[in-house]
Every structure is written in structure tokens, then in C-alpha cells.
C-alpha positions as CSV (number, residue, x, y, z in Angstrom):
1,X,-57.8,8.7,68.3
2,X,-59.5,8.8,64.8
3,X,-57.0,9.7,62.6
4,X,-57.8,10.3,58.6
5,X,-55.0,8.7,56.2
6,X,-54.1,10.4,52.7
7,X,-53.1,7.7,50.3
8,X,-51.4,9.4,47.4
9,X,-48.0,11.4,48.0
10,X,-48.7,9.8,52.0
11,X,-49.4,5.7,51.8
12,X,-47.6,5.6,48.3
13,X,-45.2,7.8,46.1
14,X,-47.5,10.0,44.0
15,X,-48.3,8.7,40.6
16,X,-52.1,8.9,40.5
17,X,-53.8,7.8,38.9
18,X,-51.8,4.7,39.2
19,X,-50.5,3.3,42.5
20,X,-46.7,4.3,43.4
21,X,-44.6,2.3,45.1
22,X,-45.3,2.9,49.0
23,X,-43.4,5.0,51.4
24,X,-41.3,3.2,53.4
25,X,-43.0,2.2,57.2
26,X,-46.0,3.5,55.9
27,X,-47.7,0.4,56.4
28,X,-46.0,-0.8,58.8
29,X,-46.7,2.4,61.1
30,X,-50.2,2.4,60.4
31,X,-50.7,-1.2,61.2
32,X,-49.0,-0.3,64.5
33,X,-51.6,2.7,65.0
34,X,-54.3,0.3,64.7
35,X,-52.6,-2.0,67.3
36,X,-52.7,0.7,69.4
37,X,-56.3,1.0,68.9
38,X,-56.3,4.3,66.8
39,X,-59.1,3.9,64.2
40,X,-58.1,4.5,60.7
41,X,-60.0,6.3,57.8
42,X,-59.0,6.2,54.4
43,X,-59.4,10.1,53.2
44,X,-58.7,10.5,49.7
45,X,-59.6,12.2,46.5
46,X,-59.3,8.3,44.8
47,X,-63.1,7.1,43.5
48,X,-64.9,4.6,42.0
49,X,-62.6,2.1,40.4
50,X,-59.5,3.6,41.2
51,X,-60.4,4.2,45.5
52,X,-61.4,0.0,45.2
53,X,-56.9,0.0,43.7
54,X,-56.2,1.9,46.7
55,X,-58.4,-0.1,49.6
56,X,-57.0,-3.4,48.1
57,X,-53.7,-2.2,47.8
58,X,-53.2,-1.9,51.7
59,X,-55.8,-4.5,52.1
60,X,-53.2,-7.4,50.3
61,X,-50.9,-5.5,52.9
62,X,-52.9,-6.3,55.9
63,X,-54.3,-2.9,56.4
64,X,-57.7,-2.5,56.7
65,X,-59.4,1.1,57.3
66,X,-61.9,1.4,59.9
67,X,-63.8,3.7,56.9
68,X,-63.1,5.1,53.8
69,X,-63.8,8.6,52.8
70,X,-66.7,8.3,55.7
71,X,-67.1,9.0,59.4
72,X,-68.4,5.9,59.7
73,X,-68.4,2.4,57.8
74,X,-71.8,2.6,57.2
75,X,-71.8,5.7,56.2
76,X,-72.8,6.3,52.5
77,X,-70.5,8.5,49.8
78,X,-71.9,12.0,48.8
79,X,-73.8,10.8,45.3
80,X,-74.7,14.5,44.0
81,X,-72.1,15.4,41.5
82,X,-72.1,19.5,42.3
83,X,-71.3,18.4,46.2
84,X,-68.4,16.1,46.4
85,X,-67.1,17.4,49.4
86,X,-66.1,14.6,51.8
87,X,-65.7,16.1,55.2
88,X,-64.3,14.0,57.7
89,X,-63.7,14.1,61.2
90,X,-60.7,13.4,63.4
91,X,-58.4,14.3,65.7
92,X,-55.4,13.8,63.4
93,X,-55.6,14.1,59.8
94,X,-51.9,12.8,58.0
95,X,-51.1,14.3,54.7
96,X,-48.2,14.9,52.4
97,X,-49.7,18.6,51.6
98,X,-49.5,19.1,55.2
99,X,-47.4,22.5,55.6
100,X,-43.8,21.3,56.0
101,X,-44.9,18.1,54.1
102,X,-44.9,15.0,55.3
103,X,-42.5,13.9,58.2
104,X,-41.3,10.6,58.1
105,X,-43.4,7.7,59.5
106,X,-40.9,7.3,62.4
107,X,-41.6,11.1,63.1
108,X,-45.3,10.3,62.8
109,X,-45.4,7.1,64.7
110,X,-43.6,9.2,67.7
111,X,-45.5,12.2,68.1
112,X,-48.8,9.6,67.8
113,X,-47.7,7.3,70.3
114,X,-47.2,10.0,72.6
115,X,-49.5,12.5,72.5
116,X,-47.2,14.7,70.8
117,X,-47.3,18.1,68.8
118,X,-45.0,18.6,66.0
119,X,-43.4,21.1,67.8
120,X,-42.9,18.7,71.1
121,X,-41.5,16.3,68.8
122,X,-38.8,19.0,67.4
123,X,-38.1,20.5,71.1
124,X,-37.5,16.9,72.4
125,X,-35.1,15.3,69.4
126,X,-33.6,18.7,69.0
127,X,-32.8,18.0,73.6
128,X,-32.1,14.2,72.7
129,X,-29.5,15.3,70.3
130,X,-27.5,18.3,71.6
131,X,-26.2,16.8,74.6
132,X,-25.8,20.2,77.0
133,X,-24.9,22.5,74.3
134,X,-27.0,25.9,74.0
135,X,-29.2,26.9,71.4
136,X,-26.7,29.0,70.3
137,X,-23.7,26.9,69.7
138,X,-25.9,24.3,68.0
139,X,-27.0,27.4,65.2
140,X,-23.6,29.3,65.6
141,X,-20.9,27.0,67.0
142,X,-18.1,25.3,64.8
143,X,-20.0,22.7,64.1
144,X,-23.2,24.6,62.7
145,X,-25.0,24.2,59.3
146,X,-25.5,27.9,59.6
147,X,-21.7,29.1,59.1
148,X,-21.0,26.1,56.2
């Protein structure tokens, strides 16, 4: 799978332009994607001198993008100014402005590694976790977040 990699608010806590501190298992799930053989592209609204911060900042980690803001590596940046746009293509794009946000990496590295939609992820740990009890006593029983 080619999957595109935000890197502010997603890799690292959002402090742009400077680097944040990164989100815990971001790394360390993304090195596992790649593992997994799951190409990696670095899609970000970072340039110049501060995209370099960024690709060196996982590179020091051990992650290395199979492109950044490119389909390909060989593939050349946009260099007219009035069309900056830099479309990329994948099957899986991760995001902190994703709607919802951003699930944790554990969340992502799950529904990756197993072909799974958010919504297959939910149905199954919402099965894993209620142990026989109905929909409804998990939203209206005595133990319910709904009735607090």
C-alpha cells in the first residue's frame, strides 16, 4: 500500500514552523509499516529549509520516506510559484485534520495491518470489549457514559 504521511500535528506535536516533540509510536509504527512493505511518502505543507528539518528529523530516527511530497523519488517539486499544489497519490493518506482527528498510532497500525476501515476497527474493539452485552446496555445500562 502507498500510504502519504503528514508530519506536523501527525509525526510531531504541532509547532511549525519549528519541530514538536513527536507523537508517541509515531515512528515506531511507521517503521513497522515499512517492514511490512507499505511505501511511505512524506506529504507535507513543510519546504525548502524547513521540509530538509523534517526529512532529517525522522531520518536521525531511522525513518526514511520512500518520497517526499512526490509520487515518486525522482519525481521533481512543482517550481511555479502560482501552482503549488502537490497532489499525491495513495491508498491511505494519514492526517491529524482527518475528520475525527487523528486516531492513535495503535489505532492506525491495526486497521493498516489488517486491511481495515475505521469503521471495522470501531465495530471490532467495540465486540472485543463488551463481552455478550447488547448495544443497548453498553449506551443505556448501569454502567453507561450516557446516564453519568
Amino acid at each position: 500500500m502507498i500510504i502519504a504521511v503528514d508530519f506536523d500535528g501527525t509525526i510531531v506535536e504541532h509547532r511549525y514552523p519549528q519541530i514538536g516533540k513527536e507523537i508517541p509510536f509515531a515512528i515506531a509504527t511507521l517503521k513497522k509499516l515499512q517492514a511490512e512493505r507499505h511505501l511511505l511518502i512524506l506529504w507535507t505543507v513543510r519546504e525548502r529549509g524547513l521540509l530538509e528539518e523534517a526529512v532529517e528529523f525522522c531520518r536521525k530516527r531511522g525513518l526514511e520516506f520512500y518520497a517526499v511530497n512526490a509520487n515518486h523519488p525522482d519525481e521533481s517539486l512543482p517550481t511555479n510559484p502560482s501552482s503549488p499544489c502537490r497532489k499525491v497519490r495513495a491508498d491511505l493518506y494519514i492526517d491529524d485534520c482527518n475528520m475525527g482527528g487523528l486516531a492513535d498510532w495503535g489505532a492506525i497500525y491495526e486497521m493498516v495491518h489488517n486491511g481495515w476501515s475505521y469503521e471495522q476497527y470501531i465495530s471490532r474493539t467495540i465486540e472485543k470489549h463488551s463481552h455478550g452485552v447488547s448495544l443497548w446496555q453498553r449506551l443505556f445500562g448501569k454502567h453507561s457514559y450516557f446516564l453519568l
